[in-house]
C-alpha positions in Angstrom: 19.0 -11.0 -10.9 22.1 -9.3 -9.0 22.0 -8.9 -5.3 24.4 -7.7 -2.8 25.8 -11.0 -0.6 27.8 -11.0 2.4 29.3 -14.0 2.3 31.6 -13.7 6.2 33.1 -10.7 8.2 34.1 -8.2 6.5 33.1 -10.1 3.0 30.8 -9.4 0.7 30.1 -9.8 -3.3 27.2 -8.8 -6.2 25.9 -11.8 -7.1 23.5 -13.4 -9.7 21.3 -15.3 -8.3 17.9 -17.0 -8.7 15.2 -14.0 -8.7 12.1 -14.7 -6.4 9.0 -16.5 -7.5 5.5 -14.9 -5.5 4.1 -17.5 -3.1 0.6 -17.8 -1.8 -0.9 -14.5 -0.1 2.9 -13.3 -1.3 4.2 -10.6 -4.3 7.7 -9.7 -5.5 8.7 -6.0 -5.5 11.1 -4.7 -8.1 13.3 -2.4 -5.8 13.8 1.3 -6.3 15.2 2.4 -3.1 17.0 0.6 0.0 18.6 2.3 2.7 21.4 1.0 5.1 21.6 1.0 8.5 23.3 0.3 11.8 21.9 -3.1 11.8 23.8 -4.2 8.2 26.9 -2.7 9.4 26.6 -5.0 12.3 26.1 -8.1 10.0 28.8 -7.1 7.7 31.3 -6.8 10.7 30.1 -9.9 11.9 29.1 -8.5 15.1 25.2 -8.7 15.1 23.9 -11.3 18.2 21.6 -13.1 15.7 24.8 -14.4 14.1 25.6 -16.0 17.3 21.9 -17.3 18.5 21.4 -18.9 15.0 19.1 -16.3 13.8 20.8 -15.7 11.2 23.5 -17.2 9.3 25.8 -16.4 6.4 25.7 -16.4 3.3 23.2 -13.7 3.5 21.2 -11.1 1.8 20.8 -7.5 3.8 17.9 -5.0 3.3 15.0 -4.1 5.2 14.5 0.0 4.4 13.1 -0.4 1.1 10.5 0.8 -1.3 9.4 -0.3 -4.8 6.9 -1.8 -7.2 5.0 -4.8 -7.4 5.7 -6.7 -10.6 4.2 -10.2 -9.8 1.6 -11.3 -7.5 0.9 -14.8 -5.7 -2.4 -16.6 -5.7 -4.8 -14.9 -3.0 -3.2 -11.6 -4.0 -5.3 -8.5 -4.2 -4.5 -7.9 -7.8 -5.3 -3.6 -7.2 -1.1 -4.3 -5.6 -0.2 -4.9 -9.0 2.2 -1.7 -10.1 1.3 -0.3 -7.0 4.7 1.7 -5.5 5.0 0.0 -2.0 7.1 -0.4 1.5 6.9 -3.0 3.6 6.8 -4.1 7.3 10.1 -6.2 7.7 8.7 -8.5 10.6 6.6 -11.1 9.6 5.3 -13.0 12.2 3.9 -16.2 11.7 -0.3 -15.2 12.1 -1.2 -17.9 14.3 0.5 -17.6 17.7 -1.3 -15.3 20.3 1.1 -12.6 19.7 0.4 -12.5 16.4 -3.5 -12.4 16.8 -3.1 -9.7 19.1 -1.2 -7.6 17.4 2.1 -7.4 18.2 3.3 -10.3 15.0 7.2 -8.2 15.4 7.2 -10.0 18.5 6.4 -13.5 16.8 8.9 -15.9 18.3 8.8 -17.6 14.8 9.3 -14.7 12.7 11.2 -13.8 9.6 12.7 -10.7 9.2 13.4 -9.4 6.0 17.1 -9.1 5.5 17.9 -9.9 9.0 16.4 -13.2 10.2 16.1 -17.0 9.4 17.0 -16.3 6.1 14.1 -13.9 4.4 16.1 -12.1 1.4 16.7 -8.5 1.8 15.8 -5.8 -0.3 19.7 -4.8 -1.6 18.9 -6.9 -4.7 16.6 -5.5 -7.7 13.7 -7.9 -6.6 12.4 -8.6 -3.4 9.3 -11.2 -2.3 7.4 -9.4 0.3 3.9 -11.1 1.9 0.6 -8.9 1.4 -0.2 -8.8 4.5 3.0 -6.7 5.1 2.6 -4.3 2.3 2.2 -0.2 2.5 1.1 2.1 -0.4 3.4 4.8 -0.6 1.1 6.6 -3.5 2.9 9.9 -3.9 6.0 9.3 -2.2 9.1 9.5 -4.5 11.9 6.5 -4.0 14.3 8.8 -1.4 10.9 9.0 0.8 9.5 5.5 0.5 13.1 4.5 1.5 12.5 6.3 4.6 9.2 5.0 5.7 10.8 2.1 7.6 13.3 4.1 10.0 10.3 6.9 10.1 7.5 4.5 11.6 10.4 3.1 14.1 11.1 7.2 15.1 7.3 8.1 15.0 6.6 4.6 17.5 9.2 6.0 20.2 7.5 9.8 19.4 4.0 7.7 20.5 5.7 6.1 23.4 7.1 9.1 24.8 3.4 10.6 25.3 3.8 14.2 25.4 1.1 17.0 25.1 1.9 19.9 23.1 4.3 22.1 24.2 6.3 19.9 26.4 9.7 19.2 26.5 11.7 16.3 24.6 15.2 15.5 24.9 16.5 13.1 22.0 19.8 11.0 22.7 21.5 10.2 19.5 21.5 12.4 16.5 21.7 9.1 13.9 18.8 8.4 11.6 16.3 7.4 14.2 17.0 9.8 16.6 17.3 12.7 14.2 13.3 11.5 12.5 12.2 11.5 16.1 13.4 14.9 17.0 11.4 15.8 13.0 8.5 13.7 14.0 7.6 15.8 17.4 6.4 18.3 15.8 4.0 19.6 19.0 7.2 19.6 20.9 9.7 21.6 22.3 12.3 19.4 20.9 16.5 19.1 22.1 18.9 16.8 20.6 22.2 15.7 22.3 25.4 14.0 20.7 28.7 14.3 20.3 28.5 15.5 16.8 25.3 17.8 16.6 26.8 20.1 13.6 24.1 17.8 11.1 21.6 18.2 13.5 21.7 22.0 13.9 21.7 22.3 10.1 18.5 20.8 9.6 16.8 23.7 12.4 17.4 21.5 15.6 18.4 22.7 18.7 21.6 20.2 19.7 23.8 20.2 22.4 26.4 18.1 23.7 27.4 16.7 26.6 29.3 19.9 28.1 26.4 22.1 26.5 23.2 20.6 28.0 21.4 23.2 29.6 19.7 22.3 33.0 15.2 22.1 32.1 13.2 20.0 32.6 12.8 17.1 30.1 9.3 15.8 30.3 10.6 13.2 28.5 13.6 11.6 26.9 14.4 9.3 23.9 17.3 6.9 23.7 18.4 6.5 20.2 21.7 6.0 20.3 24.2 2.9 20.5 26.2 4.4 23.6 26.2 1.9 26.3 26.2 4.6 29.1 23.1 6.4 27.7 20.3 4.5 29.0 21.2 5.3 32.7 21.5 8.7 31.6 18.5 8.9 30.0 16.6 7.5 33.7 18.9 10.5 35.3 17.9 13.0 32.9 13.9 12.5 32.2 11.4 14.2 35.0 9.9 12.5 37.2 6.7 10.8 37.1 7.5 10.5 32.9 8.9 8.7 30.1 11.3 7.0 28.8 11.6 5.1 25.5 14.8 3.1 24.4 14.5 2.3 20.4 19.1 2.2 20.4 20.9 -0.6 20.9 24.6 -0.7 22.5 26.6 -3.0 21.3 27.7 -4.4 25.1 25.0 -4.3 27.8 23.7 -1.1 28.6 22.8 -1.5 32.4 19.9 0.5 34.0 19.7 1.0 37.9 15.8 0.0 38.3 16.0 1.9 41.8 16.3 5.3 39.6 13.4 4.3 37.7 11.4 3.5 41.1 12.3 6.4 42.9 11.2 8.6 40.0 8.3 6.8 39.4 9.2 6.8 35.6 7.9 4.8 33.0 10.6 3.1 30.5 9.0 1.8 27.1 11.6 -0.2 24.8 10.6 0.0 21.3 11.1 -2.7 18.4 10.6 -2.1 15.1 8.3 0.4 13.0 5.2 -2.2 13.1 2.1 -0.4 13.5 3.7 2.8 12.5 4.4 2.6 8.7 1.2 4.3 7.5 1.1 7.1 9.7 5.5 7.7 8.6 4.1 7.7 5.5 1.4 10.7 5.7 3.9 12.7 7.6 6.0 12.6 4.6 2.8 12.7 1.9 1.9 16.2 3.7 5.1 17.5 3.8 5.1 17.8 7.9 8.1 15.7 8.4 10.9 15.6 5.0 13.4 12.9 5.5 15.5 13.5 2.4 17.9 15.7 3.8 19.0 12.8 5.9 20.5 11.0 2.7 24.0 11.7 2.1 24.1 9.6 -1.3 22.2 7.3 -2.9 24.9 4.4 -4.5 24.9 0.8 -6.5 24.8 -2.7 -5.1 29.0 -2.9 -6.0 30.0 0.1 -3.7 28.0 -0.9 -0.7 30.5 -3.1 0.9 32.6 0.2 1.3 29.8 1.6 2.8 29.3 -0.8 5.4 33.3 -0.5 6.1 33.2 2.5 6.9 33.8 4.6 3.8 31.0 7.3 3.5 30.8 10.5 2.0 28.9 13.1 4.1 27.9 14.1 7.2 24.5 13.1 6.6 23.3 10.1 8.4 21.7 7.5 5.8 23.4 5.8 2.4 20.8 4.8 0.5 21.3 2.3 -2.5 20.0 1.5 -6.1 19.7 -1.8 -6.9 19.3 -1.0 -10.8 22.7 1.2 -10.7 
């Protein structure tokens, strides 16, 4: 089957290689949608930590926002997921530690990530082997959707964690994919973005500000989704006190936060990894139509024109490529 490889900084190929046989309790998906993100940018640069903890290692196969079909199934399998149209969580934790049995198996210190860590292909291929245990039904949901269900439960998680009652205020840091679905996804909200490029945002209805704009309310709470180093000590400035606040981005140096604003304010900070938990209730906000993500797709491409999408070459203002594996 072809697949997309990144074989070192800044290289990366379409290769044939072997396609994935279904192991115990495991099926293979044939891909209809994968999206790219910040994270695959970061692997194609080289940049990514895990490159440098041994996490990960190249050659390598990106992909973790994906949906698709289930064409084979492993023994153990519930056979009603064969031709079932599926997503999947992409942290499989290892079912046997105490994290896992409680619940939080994206926090498995022996996990695979799909398309990120220790090796678990990713989804920028035309198959992909995905455990059941992982899987979501996405009955309904065209490919641009399903696509979108991973980002969406990470967005709706930080929503959760930012515990507002109808009405309040929200103030969302970073108008990229996540931050844009969480501003979509608080829909009892008085939402706000803030970036320095909110002409997107304020197309799809949001109020958006920038830095020079920010009008002086109260922000019941505050969401940091964006990669700016300086942010999350803004955010702790910025939220009421006595509230929340969640931090789903991730700079790319340290992102220092003075713990004595956080105690004087009494605030609570949440950090948020991962959509785990999340991907069904993503899904149903997309199934009824409260929450559409599609605007946020600039294009949707082959495997041989992502490496010029992770290099920087994209073609609208929109915040997510997504990509084809059949094309």
């Amino acid at each position: 089957m072809r697949a997309f490889v990144i074989t070192g900084p800044g290289r990366a190929e379409v290769c044939d290689v072997e396609p994935p046989a279904p192991g115990p309790g495991e099926v293979v998906v044939a891909v209809e949608r994968a999206g790219v993100c910040g994270t695959d940018v970061e692997f194609f640069s080289g940049e990514m930590p895990y490159l440098h903890t041994g996490q990960a290692q190249y050659p390598m196969r990106i992909g973790h926002e994906w949906c698709g079909r289930v064409v084979r199934a492993g023994a153990g399998v519930d056979p009603v997921w064969l031709g079932r149209r599926v997503t999947g969580d992409s942290m499989l934790g290892c079912g046997h530690c105490e994290r896992c049995r409680a619940g939080r198996q994206h926090l498995c210190a022996q996990r695979y990530e799909i398309g990120i860590r220790r090796g678990w292909p990713g989804a920028l291929a035309e198959l992909v082997p995905v455990p059941e245990r992982a899987l979501q039904a996405i009955d309904g949901l065209d490919p641009a959707r399903g696509a979108m269900v991973e980002p969406g439960a990470n967005a709706l998680r930080a929503v959760r964690a930012a515990a507002l009652a109808p009405g309040e205020r929200l103030l969302v840091l970073g108008p990229g994919t996540i931050g844009l679905l969480a501003a979509l996804m608080a829909v009892d909200a008085e939402v706000h973005v803030l970036g320095l490029d909110v002409g997107f945002a304020r197309s799809l209805g949001l109020t958006a500000w920038t830095a020079d704009e920010l009008p002086d309310l109260r922000w019941d709470a505050v969401i940091d989704a964006s990669t700016g180093a300086d942010l999350p000590a803004l955010a702790a400035e910025l939220v009421e006190p006595g509230r929340r606040v969640v931090y789903i981005g991730i700079a790319a140096r340290p992102s220092p936060v003075d713990s004595r604003r956080l105690t004087l304010k009494d605030v609570t900070a949440v950090g948020v990894l991962s959509g785990s938990g999340a991907l069904a209730g993503a899904a149903d906000m997309y199934a009824s139509g409260r929450v559409d993500p599609r605007p946020l797709v600039a294009a949707t491409v082959g495997l041989a024109e992502v490496a010029g999408v992770l290099g920087g070459d994209r073609p609208a203002a929109a915040p997510k490529i997504h990509v084809d594996p059949a094309s």
